[in-house]
C-alpha positions as CSV (number, residue, x, y, z in Angstrom):
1,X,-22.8,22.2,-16.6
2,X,-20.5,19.5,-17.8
3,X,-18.9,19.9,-21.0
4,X,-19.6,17.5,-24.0
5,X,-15.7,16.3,-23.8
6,X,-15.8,15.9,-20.5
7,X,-18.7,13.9,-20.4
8,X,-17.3,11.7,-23.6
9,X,-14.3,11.7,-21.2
10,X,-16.3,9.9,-18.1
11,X,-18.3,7.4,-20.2
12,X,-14.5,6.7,-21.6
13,X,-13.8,5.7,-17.9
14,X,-16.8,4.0,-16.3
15,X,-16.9,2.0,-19.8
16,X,-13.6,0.6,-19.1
17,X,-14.6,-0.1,-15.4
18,X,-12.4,2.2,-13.6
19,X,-12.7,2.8,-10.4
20,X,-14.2,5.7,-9.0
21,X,-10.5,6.9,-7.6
22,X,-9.3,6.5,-11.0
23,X,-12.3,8.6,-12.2
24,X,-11.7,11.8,-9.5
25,X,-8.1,11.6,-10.4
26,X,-8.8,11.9,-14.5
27,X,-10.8,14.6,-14.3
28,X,-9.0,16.5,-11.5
29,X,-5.7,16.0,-14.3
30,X,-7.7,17.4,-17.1
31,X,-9.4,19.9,-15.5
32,X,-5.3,21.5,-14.8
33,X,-4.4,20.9,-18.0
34,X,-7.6,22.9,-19.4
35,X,-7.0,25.4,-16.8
36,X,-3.3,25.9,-18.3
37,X,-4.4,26.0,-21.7
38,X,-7.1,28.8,-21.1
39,X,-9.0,27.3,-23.5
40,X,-10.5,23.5,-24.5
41,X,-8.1,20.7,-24.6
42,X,-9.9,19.7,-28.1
43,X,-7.9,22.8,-29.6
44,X,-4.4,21.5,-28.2
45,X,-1.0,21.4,-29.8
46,X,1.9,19.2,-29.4
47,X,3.9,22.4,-28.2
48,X,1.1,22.8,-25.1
49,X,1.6,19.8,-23.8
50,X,5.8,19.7,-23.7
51,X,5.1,23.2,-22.1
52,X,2.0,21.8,-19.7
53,X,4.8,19.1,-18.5
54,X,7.8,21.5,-17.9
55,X,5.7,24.0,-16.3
56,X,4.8,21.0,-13.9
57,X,8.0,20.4,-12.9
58,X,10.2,23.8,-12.9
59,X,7.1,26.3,-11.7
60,X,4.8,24.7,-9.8
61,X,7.3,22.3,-8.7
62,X,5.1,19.0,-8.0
63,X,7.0,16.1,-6.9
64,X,7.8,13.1,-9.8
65,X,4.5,11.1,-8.9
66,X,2.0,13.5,-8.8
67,X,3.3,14.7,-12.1
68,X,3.2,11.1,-13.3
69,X,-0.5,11.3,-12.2
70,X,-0.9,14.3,-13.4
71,X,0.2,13.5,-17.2
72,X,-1.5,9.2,-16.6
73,X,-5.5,11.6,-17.1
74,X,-4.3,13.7,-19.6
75,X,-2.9,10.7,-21.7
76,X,-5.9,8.8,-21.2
77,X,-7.9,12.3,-22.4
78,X,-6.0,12.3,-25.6
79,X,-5.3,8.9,-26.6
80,X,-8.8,7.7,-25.9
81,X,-10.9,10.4,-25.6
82,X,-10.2,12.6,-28.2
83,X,-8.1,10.2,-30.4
84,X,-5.0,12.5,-30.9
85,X,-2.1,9.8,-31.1
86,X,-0.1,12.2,-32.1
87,X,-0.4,14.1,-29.0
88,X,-0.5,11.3,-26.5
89,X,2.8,10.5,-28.1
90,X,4.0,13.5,-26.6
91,X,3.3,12.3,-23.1
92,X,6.4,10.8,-21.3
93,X,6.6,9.7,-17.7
94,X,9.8,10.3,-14.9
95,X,11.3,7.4,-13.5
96,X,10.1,7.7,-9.6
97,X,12.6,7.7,-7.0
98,X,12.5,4.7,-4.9
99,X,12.5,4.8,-1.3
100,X,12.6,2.6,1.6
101,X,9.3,1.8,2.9
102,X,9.0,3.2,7.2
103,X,9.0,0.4,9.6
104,X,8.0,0.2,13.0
105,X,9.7,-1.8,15.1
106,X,7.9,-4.6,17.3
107,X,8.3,-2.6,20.3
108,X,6.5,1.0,19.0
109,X,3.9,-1.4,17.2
110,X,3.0,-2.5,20.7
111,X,2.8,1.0,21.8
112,X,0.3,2.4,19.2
113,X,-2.1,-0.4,19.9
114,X,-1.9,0.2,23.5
115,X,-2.3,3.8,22.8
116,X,-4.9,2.9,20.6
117,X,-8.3,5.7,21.1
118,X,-10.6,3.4,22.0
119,X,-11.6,-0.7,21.3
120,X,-12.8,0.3,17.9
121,X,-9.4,1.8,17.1
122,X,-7.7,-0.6,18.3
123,X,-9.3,-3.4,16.6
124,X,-8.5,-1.8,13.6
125,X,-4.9,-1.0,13.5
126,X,-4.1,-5.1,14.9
127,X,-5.7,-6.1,12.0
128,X,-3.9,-3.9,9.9
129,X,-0.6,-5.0,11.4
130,X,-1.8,-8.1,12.0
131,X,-3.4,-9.3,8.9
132,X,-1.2,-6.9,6.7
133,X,-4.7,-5.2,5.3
134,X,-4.7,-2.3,3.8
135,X,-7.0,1.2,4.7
136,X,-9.7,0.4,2.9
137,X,-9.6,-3.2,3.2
138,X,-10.4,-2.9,6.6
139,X,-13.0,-0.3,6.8
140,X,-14.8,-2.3,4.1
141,X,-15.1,-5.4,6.2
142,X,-18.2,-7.3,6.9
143,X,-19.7,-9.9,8.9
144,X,-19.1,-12.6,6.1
145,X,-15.8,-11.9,5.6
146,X,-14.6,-13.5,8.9
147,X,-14.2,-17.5,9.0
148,X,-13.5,-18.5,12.5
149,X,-14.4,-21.9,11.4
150,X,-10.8,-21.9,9.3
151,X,-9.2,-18.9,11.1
152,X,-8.8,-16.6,7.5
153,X,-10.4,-13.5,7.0
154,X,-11.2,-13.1,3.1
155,X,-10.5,-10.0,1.3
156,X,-13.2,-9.3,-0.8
157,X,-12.2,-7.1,-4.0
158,X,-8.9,-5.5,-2.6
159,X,-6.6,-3.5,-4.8
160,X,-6.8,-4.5,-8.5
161,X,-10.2,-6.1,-7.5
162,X,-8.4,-9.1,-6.6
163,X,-9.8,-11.8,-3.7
164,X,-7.4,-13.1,-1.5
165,X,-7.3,-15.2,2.0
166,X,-5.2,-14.2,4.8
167,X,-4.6,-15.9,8.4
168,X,-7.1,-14.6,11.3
169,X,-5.1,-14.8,14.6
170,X,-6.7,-15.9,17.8
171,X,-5.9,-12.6,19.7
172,X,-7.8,-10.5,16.1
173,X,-10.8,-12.8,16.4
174,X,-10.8,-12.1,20.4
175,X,-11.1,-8.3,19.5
176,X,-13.7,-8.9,17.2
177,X,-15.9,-10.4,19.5
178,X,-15.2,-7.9,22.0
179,X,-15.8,-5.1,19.5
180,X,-18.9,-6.9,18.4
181,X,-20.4,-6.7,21.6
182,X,-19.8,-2.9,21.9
183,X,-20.6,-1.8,18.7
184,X,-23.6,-0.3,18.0
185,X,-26.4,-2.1,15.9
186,X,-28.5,1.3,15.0
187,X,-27.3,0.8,10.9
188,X,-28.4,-2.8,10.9
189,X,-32.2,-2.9,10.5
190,X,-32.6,-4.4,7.1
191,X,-29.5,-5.7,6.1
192,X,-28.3,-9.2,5.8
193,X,-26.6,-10.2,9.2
194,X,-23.4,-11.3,6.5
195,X,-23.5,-7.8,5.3
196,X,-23.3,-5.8,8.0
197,X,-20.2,-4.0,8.4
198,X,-17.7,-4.5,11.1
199,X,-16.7,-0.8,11.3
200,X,-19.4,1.2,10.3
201,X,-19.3,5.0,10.3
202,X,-21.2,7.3,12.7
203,X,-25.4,7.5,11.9
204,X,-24.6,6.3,8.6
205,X,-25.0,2.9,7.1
206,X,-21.7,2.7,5.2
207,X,-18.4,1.7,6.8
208,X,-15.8,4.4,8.1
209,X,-13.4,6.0,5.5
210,X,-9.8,4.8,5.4
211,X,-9.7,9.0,5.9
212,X,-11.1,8.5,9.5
213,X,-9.6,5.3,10.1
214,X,-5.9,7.0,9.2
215,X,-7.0,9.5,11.4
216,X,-7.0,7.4,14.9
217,X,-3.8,5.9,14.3
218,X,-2.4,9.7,13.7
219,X,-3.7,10.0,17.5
220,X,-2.1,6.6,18.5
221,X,1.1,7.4,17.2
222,X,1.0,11.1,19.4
223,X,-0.2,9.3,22.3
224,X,2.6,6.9,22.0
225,X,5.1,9.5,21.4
226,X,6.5,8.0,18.4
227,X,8.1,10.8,16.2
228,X,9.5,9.0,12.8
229,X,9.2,10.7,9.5
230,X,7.3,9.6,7.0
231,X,5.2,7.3,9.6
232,X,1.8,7.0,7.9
233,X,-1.0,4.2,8.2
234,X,0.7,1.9,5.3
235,X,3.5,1.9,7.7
236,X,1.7,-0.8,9.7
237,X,1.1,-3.3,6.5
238,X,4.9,-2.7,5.9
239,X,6.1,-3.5,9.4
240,X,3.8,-6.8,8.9
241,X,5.8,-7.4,5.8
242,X,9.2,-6.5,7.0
243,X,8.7,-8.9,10.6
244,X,7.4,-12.0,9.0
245,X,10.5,-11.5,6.8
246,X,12.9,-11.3,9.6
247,X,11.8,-14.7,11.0
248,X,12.3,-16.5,8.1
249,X,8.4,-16.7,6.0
250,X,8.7,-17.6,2.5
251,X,8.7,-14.8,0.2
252,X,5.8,-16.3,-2.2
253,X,4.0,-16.5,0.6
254,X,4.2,-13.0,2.2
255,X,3.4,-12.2,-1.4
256,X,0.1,-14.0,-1.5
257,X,-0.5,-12.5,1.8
258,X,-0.2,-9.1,0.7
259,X,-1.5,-9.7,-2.9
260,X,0.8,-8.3,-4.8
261,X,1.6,-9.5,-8.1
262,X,4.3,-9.2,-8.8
263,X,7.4,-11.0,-6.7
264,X,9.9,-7.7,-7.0
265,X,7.1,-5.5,-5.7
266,X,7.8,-8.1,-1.9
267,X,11.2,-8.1,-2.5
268,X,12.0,-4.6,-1.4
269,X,11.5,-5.4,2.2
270,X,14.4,-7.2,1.9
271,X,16.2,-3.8,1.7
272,X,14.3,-2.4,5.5
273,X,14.4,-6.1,7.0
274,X,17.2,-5.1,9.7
275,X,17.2,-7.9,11.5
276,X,18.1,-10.1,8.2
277,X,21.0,-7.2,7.0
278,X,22.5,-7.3,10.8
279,X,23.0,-11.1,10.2
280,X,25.0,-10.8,7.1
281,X,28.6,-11.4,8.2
282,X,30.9,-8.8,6.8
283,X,33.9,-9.6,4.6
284,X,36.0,-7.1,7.2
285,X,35.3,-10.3,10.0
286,X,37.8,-12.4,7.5
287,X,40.3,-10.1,7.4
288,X,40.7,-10.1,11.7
289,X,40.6,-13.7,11.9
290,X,43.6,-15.3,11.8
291,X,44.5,-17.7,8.8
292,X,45.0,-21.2,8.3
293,X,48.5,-23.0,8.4
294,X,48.8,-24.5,5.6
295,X,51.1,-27.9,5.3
296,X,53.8,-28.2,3.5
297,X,53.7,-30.9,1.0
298,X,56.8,-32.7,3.0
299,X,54.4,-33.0,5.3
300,X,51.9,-34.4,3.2
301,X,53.7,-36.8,1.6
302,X,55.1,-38.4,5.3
303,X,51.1,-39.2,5.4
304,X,51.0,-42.9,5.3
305,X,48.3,-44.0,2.4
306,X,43.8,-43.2,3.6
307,X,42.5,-46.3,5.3
């Protein structure tokens, strides 16, 4: 049985067109901060919800985001929900450490797309690398998505249900076709040939999950013996980032690539883009190099007058 609030609290979400991540993620929030109450939200106080967010912290020790996440549903619950301002305004959020995105190099890129299990797998991960698509951009491509004829694959409805183009290299669209020809039809019957999808999941007639698809390149990284921390699949979209970078592609247009909106959010590959930082010539190099004799101005004036 779902509770009247809770269901007040879903028709909040889907009537603001939120997606269905956003909707898990809400509820999932609430749900711990009913759980910590022991009783309905509806009867809360300002004092439970500065306790609810220290206990998040000092006792069950969650890191800063998935507290932010945490407190992001139960905001929502009491600022739209249950129209308790007053107890929204009780809601802060940490600042979030910022870290260095993990970046391949060229080399072990090459090695997990050789190591790649199987041509299914490994048509995936180039793209991702390739393309700079993320997870569930690629698992959620289909047939009409791919224009050979102008060598761009569109992104249909990517994160913040935003379109965007991006470049389709010749040695992508070779592994399509060759994937094409292995993959099996079996989901097709009725669908529209531009609908089909490219990766579709196992007796099922919806794509693989960015779950599974994160999977395989978990057992492409073993196989290629690559042990970095912190490697995940976004890696591969940040490696695409990060090398485009280092040979000199404009910013604005990495950014369109990856569809971000904002310019800062590219700009931090600027602080993994090794390549660029090696070139920077230290001031220390100055200081070893000998200086320049300056002339005396005895010797300057013996100059006869310029030409």
């Amino acid at each position: 049985m779902v509770s009247p609030l809770r269901q007040r609290m879903i028709d909040d979400i889907r009537a603001r067109k939120l997606g269905r991540h956003s909707l898990r993620s809400h509820i999932h929030s609430c749900k711990r901060f009913a759980a910590f109450l022991q009783r309905s939200p509806e009867t809360a106080t300002a004092d439970d919800v500065r306790r609810f967010q220290l206990t998040l912290i000092e006792e069950e020790g969650l890191t800063i985001c998935n507290r932010n996440r945490i407190m992001t549903g139960v905001k929502f619950l009491l600022r739209v929900t249950m129209r308790r301002h007053d107890l929204a305004a009780e809601i802060y959020h940490l600042k979030e450490p910022q870290k260095v995105p993990v970046v391949l190099s060229g080399d072990e890129v090459k090695r997990i797309l050789l190591m790649a299990p199987g041509r299914k797998a490994r048509t995936m991960l180039t793209i991702s690398y390739g393309c700079g698509l993320r997870a569930g951009e690629v698992t959620r491509l289909t047939v009409g998505d791919i224009d050979s004829a102008q060598n761009i694959i569109r992104v249909v409805q990517g994160k913040g249900r935003k379109d965007r183009n991006v470049m389709l290299p010749p040695d992508v669209l070779a592994l399509l076709r060759e994937w094409w020809r292995e993959r099996s039809a079996r989901g097709d019957a009725g669908m529209p040939p531009a609908e089909r999808w490219i990766f579709p999941s196992y007796g099922r007639r919806k794509p693989i999950t960015p779950r599974q698809f994160s999977r395989l390149f978990r057992e492409a990284v073993k196989a290629a013996g690559i042990r970095k921390p912190g490697l995940t699949l976004h890696s591969l979209r940040h490696s695409f980032a990060t090398h485009l970078l280092e040979r000199g592609t404009d910013i604005r247009i990495i950014q369109a690539l990856l569809g971000h909106d904002k310019l800062e959010t590219t700009a931090r590959y600027t602080r993994v883009a090794t390549g660029m930082i090696s070139a920077v010539e230290s001031p220390l190099t100055q200081l070893s190099q000998p200086r320049r004799k300056m002339r005396n101005r005895q010797d300057k004036s013996n100059e006869g007058p310029p030409a």
